[in-house]
Phi, psi and omega in degrees: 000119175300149196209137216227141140263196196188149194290352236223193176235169167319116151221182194311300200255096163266156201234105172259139184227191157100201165311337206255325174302289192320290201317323183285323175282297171323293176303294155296325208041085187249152228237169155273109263075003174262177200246153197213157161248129165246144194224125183260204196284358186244047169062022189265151186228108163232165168276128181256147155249138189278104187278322183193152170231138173252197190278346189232359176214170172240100180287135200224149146246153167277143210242294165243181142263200195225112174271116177228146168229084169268002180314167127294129191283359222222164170249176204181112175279130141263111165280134169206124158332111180322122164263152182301174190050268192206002174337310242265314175298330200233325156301279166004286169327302186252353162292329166308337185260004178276336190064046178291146165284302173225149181250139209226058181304107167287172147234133172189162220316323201248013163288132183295297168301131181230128205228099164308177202268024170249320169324308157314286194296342168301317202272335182277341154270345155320261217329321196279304164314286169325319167298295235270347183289304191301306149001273185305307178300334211247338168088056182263148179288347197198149180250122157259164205279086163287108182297190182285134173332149138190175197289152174300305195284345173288308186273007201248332183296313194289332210284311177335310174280002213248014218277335198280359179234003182209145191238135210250095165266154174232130207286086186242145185283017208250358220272142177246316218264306172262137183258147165333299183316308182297315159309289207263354153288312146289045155220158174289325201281171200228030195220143164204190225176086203246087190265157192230119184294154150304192160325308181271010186062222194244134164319188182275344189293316195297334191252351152297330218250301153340293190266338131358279143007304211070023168274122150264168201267146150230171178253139176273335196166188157315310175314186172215124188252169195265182206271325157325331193278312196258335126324326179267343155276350146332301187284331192269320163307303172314298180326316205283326210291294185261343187230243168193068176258135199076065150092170192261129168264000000 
């Protein structure tokens, strides 16, 4: 059953209007009597039918709600380094199916791409839209948040103050000594914070700056991985360590 959010909260009766009103009339061509799932911002889920239509909207009523946990148990930042092309989009895509909370797109040295701030805000809602797709296909309860373009050492100063309360690794090909694994086996916490270097990976300032900090460096394995590969296996790691992926226990 297809499936939309809304800015709003559950209630008996709702009204779609917007993008998701074309798509459902236009589009869908969807009739009155089909059934729909809308999940609103605090993760409440019912099932709806569709009572009536006009040219811009759609009216539902509700038929139950739907007790679901697609949540994760655990919240998971992915900070990622600008990647060339259209990366950015397909890391997006599946840190949504992973079920990350917020994506944090840097700059930082060794990024190849560069955006101006009228440029930046278009690529942040592409970005946003992708999620918000991905969101819908995979049946997630809470959609997550791509912030605003920032400097990478700008966000590792803020992030920094933040350590008692969220646990902050940074991916570096350089790390010998600690593996992810080894990382999220020593912490307690039920909050992280994973940052992914670009293509050229992160300078030495940048992983000084890092350890300064006190974010440590971690290793995904031996290899060197492309900056898609080593985010969406990051992500894939945490989920399994910590959160729930290959079933809930």
């Amino acid at each position: 059953m297809r499936r939309i959010f809304i800015s709003d909260l559950l209630k008996e009766n709702i009204t779609i209007t917007g993008a998701d009103a074309h798509h459902l009339s236009r589009v869908m061509r969807a009739k009155a009597g089909d059934h729909i799932v809308v999940a609103d911002d605090e993760g409440r889920v019912g099932e709806y039918v569709m009572t009536g239509f006009t040219e811009d909207s759609v009216a539902m009523e509700l038929v139950n709600y739907i007790d679901e946990n697609t949540e994760s148990p655990v919240e998971i930042i992915l900070a990622q380094c600008l990647p060339k092309g259209d990366k950015l989009e397909l890391i997006t895509q599946k840190a949504t199916e992973l079920g990350i909370n917020t994506i944090v797109p840097l700059s930082s040295d060794n990024c190849v791409v560069r955006y101006d701030a009228k440029k930046a805000r278009v690529k942040q809602e592409k970005w946003q839209k992708n999620a918000n797709e991905a969101g819908k296909q995979c049946g997630r309860s809470c959609l997550p948040t791509v912030q605003e373009i920032q400097p990478l050492q700008k966000w590792l100063e803020e992030m920094a103050t933040q350590q008692e309360d969220i646990a902050i690794c940074m991916c570096y090909e350089n790390e010998e000594q600690t593996g992810i694994k080894e990382f999220l086996a020593s912490s307690g916490q039920k909050r992280f914070a994973v940052v992914i270097g670009p293509e050229g990976g992160f300078s030495l300032a940048e992983a000084e700056k890092a350890r300064q900090l006190g974010i440590p460096s971690v290793s995904l394995g031996t290899r060197i991985l492309r900056a898609e590969t080593a985010a969406i296996s990051a992500m894939t790691i945490i989920q399994y360590e910590k959160g729930d992926l290959g079933g809930r226990s």
